[in-house]
C-alpha positions as CSV (number, residue, x, y, z in Angstrom):
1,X,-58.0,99.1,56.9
2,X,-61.1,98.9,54.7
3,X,-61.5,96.7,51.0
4,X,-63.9,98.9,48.6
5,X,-67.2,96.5,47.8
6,X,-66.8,96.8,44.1
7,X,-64.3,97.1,41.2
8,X,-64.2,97.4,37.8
9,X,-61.0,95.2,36.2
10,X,-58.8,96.6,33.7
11,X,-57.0,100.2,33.2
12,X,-58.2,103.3,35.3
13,X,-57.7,103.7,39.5
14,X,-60.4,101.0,39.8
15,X,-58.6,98.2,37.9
16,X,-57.4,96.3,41.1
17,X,-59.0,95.8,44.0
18,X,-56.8,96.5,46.7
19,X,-56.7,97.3,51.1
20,X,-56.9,100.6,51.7
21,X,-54.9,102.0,54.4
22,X,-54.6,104.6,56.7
23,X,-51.2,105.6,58.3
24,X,-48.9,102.4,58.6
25,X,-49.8,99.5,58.2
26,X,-47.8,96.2,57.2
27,X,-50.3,93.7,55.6
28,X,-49.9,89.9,56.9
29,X,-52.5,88.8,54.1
30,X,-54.7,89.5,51.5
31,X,-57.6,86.4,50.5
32,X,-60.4,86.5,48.2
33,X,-62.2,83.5,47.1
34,X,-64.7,82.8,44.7
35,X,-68.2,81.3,45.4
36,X,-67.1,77.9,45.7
37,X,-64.3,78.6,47.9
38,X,-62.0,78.5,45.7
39,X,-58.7,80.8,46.7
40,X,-58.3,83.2,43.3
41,X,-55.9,85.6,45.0
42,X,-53.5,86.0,47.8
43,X,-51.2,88.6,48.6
44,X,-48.6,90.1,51.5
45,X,-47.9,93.7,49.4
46,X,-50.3,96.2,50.6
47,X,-49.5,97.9,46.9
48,X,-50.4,95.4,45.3
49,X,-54.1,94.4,44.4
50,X,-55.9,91.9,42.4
51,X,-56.7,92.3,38.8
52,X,-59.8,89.9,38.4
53,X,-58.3,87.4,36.9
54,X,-57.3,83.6,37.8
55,X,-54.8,81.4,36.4
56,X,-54.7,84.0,33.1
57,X,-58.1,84.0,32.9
58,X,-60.6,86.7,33.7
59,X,-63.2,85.4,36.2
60,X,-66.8,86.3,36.0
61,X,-68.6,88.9,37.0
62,X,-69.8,88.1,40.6
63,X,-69.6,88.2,44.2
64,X,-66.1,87.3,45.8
65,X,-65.5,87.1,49.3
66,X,-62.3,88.2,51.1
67,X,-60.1,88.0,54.4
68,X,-57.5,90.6,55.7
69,X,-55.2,90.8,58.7
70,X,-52.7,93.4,58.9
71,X,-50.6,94.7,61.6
72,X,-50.1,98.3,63.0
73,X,-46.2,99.7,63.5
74,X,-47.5,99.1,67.9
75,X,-48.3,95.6,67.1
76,X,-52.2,96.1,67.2
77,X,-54.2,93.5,64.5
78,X,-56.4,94.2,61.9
79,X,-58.8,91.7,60.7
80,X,-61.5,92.2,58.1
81,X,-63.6,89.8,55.8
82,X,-66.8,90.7,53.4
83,X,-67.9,90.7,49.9
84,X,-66.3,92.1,46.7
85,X,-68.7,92.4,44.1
86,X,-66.9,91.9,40.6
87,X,-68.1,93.8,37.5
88,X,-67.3,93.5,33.9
């Protein structure tokens, strides 16, 4: 598994940041938070991605940290945190 360290939000294939994958992979979750720890998105659906925004609202341009744990089809775990950095 591996999270890109940058995205643009809005249209385009860089308008949600989401896990990227290779082979099978079933995704337990998906956490960013914002500087002050806030939780601004959480997700199970390795499809789905988050769009920058919180609440309806666009969040600044930034840096956003994130968690992910996923599981492989043989039961081995993933785990992966870092930085996303936001920009508008």
């Amino acid at each position: 598994i591996d999270v890109p360290n940058a995205f643009t939000p809005g249209g385009g294939a860089d308008g949600e940041i989401k896990v990227i994958h290779l082979g099978n992979a079933t995704l337990k979750s998906f956490i960013i938070y914002n500087r002050w720890g806030q939780k601004v998105f959480e997700g199970t659906d390795i499809a789905t991605g988050w769009d920058g925004n919180f609440n309806g609202k666009p969040q600044p341009m930034g840096v956003y940290v994130y968690s992910v744990e996923a599981v492989s089809p043989t039961g081995r775990r993933f785990t992966k945190q870092g930085n996303i950095t936001l920009i508008r």
